[in-house]
N, C-alpha and C positions, 0 to 999 in steps of 0.2 A: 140702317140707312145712315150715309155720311153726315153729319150736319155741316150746313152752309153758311158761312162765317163773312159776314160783309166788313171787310178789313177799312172801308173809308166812314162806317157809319160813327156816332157818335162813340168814343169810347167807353163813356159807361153802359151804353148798351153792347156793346161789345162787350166788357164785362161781364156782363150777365148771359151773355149767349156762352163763355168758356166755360164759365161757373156752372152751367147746367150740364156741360160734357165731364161727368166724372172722371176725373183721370187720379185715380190713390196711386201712390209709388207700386211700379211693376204693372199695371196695366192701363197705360199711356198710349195706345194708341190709338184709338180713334180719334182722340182731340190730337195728334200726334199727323195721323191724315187729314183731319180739316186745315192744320193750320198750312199743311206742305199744299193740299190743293188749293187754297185761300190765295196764297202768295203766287202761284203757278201761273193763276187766271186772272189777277187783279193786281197783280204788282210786275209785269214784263221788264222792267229795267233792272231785276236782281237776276242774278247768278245764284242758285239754290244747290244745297247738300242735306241728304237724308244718309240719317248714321244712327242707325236702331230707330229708338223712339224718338231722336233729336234731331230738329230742324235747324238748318243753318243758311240763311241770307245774307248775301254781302251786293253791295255797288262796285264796280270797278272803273272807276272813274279820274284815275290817276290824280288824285287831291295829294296833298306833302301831307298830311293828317290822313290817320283816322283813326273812329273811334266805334270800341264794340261796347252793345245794351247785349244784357245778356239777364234772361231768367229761366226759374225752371215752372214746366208745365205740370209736376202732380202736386198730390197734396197726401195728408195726411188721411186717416178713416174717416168715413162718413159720422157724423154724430147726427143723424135725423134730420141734416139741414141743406138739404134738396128738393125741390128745384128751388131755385133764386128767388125773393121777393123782394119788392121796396114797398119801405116805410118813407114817407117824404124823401128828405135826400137822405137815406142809408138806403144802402144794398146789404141782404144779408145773403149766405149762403158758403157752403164750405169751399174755401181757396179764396174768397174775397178778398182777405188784408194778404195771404201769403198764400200764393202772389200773384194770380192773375189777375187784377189791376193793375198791377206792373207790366205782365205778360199783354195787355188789351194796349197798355198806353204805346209800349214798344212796337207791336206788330202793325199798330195803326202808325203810326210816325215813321216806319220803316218801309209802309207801303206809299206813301202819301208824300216823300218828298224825295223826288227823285233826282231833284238836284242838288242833294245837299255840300253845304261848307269843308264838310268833312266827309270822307270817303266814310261808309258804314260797315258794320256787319252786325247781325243778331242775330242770338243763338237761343233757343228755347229748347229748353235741355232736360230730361227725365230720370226719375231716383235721385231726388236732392234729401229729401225727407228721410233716407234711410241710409247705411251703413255706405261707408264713405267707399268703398269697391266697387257697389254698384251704381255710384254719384256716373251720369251722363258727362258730366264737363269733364271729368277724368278722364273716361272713355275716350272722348274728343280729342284731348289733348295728347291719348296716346294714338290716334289712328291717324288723326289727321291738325297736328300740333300749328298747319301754316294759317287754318281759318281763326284761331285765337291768335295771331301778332295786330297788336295795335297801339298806338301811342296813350289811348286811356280807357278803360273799362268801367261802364257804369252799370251796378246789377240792380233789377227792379224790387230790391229785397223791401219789407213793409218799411218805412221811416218816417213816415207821416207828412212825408213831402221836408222832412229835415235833409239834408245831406250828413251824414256818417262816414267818417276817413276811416282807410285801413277797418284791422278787426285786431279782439284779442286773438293770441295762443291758445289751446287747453292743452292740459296732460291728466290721464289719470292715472294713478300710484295707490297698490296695494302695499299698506305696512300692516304686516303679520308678527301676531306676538306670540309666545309659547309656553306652557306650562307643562304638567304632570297630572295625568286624568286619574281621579281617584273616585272610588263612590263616595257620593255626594253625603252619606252617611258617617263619613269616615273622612272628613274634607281635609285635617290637617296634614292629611296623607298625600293631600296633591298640591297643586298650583295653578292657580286658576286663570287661564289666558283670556279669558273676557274680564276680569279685572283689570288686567294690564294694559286692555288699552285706554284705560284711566289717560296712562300716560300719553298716548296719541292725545286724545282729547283737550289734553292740559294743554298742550302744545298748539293745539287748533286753537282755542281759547283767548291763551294766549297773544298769539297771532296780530301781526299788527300790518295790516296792507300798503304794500306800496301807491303811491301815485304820484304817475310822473307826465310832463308836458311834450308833448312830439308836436309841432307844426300848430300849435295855439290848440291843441286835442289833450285833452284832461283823459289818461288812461286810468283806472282803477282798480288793483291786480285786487283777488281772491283765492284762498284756500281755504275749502270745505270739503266736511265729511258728508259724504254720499251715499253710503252703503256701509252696514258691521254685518259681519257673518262671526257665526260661533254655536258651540256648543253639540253634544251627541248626544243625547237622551236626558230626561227630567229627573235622572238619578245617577246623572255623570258629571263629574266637576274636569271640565272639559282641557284639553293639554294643547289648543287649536283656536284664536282666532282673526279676524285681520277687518280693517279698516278702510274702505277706498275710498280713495282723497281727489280731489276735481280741483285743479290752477289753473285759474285764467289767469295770464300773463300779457304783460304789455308786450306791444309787437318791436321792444326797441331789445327784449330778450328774442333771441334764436332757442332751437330745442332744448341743445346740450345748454346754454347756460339754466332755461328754467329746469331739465335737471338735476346741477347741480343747485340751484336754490332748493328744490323739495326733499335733497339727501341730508342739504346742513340743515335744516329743520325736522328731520327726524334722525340726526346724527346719533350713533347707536343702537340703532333701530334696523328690521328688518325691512328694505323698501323694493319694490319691483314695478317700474315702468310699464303698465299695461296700453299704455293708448295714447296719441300725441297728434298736432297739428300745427304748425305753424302759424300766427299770425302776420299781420301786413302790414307796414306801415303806411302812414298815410301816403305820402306821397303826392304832396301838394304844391311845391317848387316846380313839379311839370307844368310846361307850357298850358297844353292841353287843361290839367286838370285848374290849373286860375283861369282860364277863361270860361270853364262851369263852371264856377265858384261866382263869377260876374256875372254870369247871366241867369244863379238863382238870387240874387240879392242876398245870401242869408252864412252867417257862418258856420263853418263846418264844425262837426262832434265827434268827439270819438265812438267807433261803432263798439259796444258793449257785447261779445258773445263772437263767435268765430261762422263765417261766412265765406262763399267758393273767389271772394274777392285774394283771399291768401293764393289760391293757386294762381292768379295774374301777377299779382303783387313776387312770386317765386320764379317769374318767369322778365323780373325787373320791369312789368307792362305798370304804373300807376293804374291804383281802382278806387271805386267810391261805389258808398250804398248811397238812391236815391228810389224810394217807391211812393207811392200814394197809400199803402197799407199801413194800420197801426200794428206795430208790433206784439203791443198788448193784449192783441185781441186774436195772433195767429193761436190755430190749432184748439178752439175752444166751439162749443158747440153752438154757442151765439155769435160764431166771426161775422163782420160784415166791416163794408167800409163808405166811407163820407165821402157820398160821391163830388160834392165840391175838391175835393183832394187828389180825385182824377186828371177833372177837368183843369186843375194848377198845374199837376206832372204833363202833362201834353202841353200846355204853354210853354212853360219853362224850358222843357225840351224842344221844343220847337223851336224856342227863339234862341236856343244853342245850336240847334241844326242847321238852320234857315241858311238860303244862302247868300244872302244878308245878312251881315255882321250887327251884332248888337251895338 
């Protein structure tokens, strides 16, 4: 049976009616149909796109602005923490903080103001959670690239009701060291590549991180080891093994430069680029995005960890993360969230939407 989703009711019961339609990355659709028939019946003033598991609302209201909310609808595995409860004002249950409280704040404010300031569009979007090909806003972007142009993007990622500019980069890099496999009996006869990466190590150690200022956003790059693989058998002094390395980069590096930052720190070294992402810069000189910045009262952060804000921010659209979810508390089998931190994100956003100027 469909569940019935009353897109004007209070938000954190809204909330809590998503959080009990399990949707884990890959099977999104049932909450995927409530939300499409939700808005079909109770929001008549949007223009509606289904594209797989991904909903997409917009106004067309020939406003000089506009701006897309955009989150995604699954989540991660169940940890036992279904159906939804509250404890006074917490909600717990799994997707709380990431991210439908984002997804409830949006779909409720996208239904409920039909005349907004700024022309709208919302996207709630499936397989965020998992391996970036099956990410839905990709998808989107490559079937139907004209429902993401907008002057600013704001994604309901957890933030605690902070505003978050831009995102870092990541990249991950395997350095492989090498030796001479000898029986471990007989050791002086080899060369032991799980020793050597001593040498990676030193060099992580080492290590002394950038931090640098974008648009009053204190960036804090990182390089860590992640993963050592090595060794054949418990009587093999092994001639094999490697180190994968994880950089988060400030979004004022593009790929190729935090490439070549990871080559001259294991300059000599064997290094191989396995995995990369672009970060975002802020982008806070848009119009658009100071006039959210005014009407949350609060200064913006840099957002810490890499978010689908980079694919806007690549496409020159300014983004920001702004949710009600604590960050701290995604993906953990205690998630839940303050529901006062709802009810702030539906204000805020409302009195940025309103068609009433602040």
């Amino acid at each position: 049976m469909r569940p019935v989703l009353d897109l004007s009711a209070d938000p954190v019961e809204l909330t809590a009616a998503l959080v009990d339609v399990p949707s884990v990355s890959g099977d999104e659709t049932r909450l995927a149909d409530a939300i499409e028939q939700a808005l079909r019946t109770q929001a008549p003033h949007l223009e509606l796109l289904r594209d797989g598991n991904a909903v997409l609302a917009r106004t067309q209201l020939d406003r000089p602005t506009r701006v897309l909310l955009a989150g995604h609808i699954d989540t991660v595995r169940l940890a036992d923490n279904l159906p939804s409860h509250r404890e006074g004002q917490t909600l717990y249950g799994c997707g709380t903080s990431d991210m439908k409280a984002g997804v409830a704040v949006i779909a409720h404010l996208v239904a409920t103001t039909p005349t907004p300031r700024h022309d709208l569009t919302a996207v709630f979007y499936d397989c965020e959670e998992v391996e970036a090909a099956r990410n839905g806003l990709g998808r989107i972007e490559r079937n139907r690239p004209d429902w993401l142009q907008a002057d600013l993007a704001i994604l309901g990622e957890p933030t605690n009701g902070a505003v978050e500019a831009g995102c870092q980069g990541t990249m991950r890099a395997v350095v492989t060291t090498h030796g001479s496999r000898a029986h471990s009996a007989r050791s002086w006869l080899g060369d032991n590549a799980i020793h050597r990466t001593a040498e990676v190590l030193d060099r992580l150690n080492a290590y002394q991180p950038r931090e640098v200022d974008i648009d009053g956003c204190l960036y804090r790059e990182g390089l860590q080891a992640v993963g050592i693989q090595g060794g054949v058998a418990g009587n093999i002094v092994p001639d094999h093994a490697a180190v994968t390395v994880n950089f988060r980069f400030a979004p004022d590096r593009d790929v190729a430069a935090a490439e070549k930052h990871v080559r001259e720190v294991f300059d000599g070294l064997a290094v191989e680029i396995v995995d990369f992402a672009a970060g975002a810069l802020p982008g806070l000189d848009a119009p658009a995005a100071r006039e959210f910045l005014e009407a949350t009262h609060s200064a913006p952060a840099a957002k810490y960890g890499w978010t689908d804000v980079s694919r806007f921010a690549a496409r020159g659209i300014p983004a920001l993360n702004y949710g009600p979810g604590d960050p701290n508390l995604a993906h953990t089998p205690e998630e839940h969230v303050d529901t006062a931190k709802i009810t702030e994100a539906t204000t805020v956003l409302r009195r940025y939407l309103d068609s009433t100027p602040p």
